[in-house]
C-alpha positions, 0 to 999 in steps of 0.5 A: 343755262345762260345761251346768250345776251338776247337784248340790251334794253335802253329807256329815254324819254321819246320813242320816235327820237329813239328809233330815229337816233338808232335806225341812223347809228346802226343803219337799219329799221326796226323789226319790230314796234309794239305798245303795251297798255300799261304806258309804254312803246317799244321798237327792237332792233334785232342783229346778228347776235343780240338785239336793242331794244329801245323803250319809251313811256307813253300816257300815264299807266304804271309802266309809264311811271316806272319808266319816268323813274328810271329817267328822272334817276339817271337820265337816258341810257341802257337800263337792262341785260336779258340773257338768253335761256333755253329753258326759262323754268330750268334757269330760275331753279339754277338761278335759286341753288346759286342764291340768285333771288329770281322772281317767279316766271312771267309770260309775255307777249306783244303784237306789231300792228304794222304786220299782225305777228305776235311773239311770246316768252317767258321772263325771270328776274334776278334781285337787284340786291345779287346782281349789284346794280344791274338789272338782269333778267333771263328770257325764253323765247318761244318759238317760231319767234317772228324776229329774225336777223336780217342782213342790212348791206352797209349796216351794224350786224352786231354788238361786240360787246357791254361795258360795266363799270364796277368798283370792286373786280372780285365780286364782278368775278364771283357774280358773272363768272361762278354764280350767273355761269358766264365764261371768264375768257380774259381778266387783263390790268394795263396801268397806263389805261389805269384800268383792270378789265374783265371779259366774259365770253356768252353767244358770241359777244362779250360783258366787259366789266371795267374797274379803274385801278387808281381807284382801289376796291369799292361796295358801290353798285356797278353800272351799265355804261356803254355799248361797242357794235360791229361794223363789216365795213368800218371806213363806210360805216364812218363815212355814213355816220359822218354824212348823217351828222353825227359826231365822230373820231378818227379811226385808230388802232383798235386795243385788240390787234388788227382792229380798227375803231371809232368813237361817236360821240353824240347822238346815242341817247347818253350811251358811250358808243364804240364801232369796231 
């Protein structure tokens, strides 16, 4: 029932320092820029296989406040998976046999007044006390859907993969795997990294759950952590993030082989960010 990751949701405090700070990272313009009357403002960044979503409050509607909330709680970051559905309605009636706890079906829409285009969908929410501590929703997108992947020469195409942290691996299983319906394509413990990760394979990317092995097993919630992205060109996209001042490491041997990757180090809206 579960397509794909349709976008990745990060909350901060501005959104022209968050535009700015991920038109820079990944190289591209936003697609799309709207506001909602309930106090906040949102750009979106669509890619090859998911999009970014970047959202901010504004003024002092009860979005607004929401938003402030989550700020106050643990700062800037990623806040939210929306994975993608064909069939908003089928999802939540899979999602209830599974003893998901989805909220009731919203509509949405937003307009970008830069160019007058509206989209529309259809959104659902999972408990918070299932999915344990990461906010999930499920979306259709109704269609012709305006936002559209654009190739950019020179740019991020793409999110390789999410990183979870979690402190109990077997309850990450049950969740992603049998209950939300994601496939388990690698479940790998290294000791020298003290970590046990968990791949799960969906629309072309993947959600890493992390666990450290010194740790032992735990009931604390799990976390969104971190963001890995595409690059066609690594050693251009190191040298154009290099020149735009960010903090970056040298290129090294990727984990998987014949990889490469690169770590930056700043400038992401307290987000661990990976280029591969």
């Amino acid at each position: 029932m579960i397509t794909g990751l349709d976008h990745v949701l990060l909350v901060c405090p501005s959104i022209d320092d968050g535009e700015a700070a991920y038109a820079a990272l990944l190289g591209r313009e936003p697609d799309w820029r709207s506001t909602d009357p309930g106090g906040t403002a949102t750009v979106i960044f669509q890619l090859q296989n998911t999009a970014l979503e970047i959202m901010a409050p504004t003024g002092g509607g009860p979005l607004a406040r929401r938003l402030h909330a989550m700020i106050d709680q643990d700062g800037a970051g990623p806040k939210s998976l929306i994975f993608a559905t064909e069939n908003a309605q089928e999802a939540r009636g899979l999602f209830d046999r599974r003893a998901l706890k989805p909220e009731e079906i919203v509509l949405g829409e937003s307009t970008d007044p830069s160019n007058g285009k509206a989209r529309y969908w259809s959104r659902l929410r999972l408990d918070d006390s299932v999915t344990h501590g990461v906010r999930i929703f499920a979306l259709e997108r109704k269609k012709p859907d305006p936002l559209v992947y654009k190739p950019v020469s020179g740019a991020i195409s793409g999110l390789d993969h999410v990183v979870i942290n979690t402190a109990n691996p077997e309850r990450a299983v049950a969740f992603y795997g049998a209950r939300l319906g994601l496939r388990l394509a690698l479940d790998r413990s290294n000791p020298d990294w003290d970590m046990r990760l968990l791949f799960f394979r969906v629309g072309g990317l993947t959600i890493e759950l992390a666990h450290k092995l010194s740790a032992g097993t735990g009931n604390q919630p799990d976390k969104l952590w971190g963001l890995s992205w595409i690059a066609p060109d690594i050693e251009a996209t190191h040298q154009r993030l290099a020149k735009a001042k960010f903090s970056v490491s040298n290129i090294r041997a990727g984990r998987r082989p014949n990889t490469k990757v690169f770590t930056v180090r700043d400038g992401t809206l307290n987000t661990p960010t990976l280029i591969l």
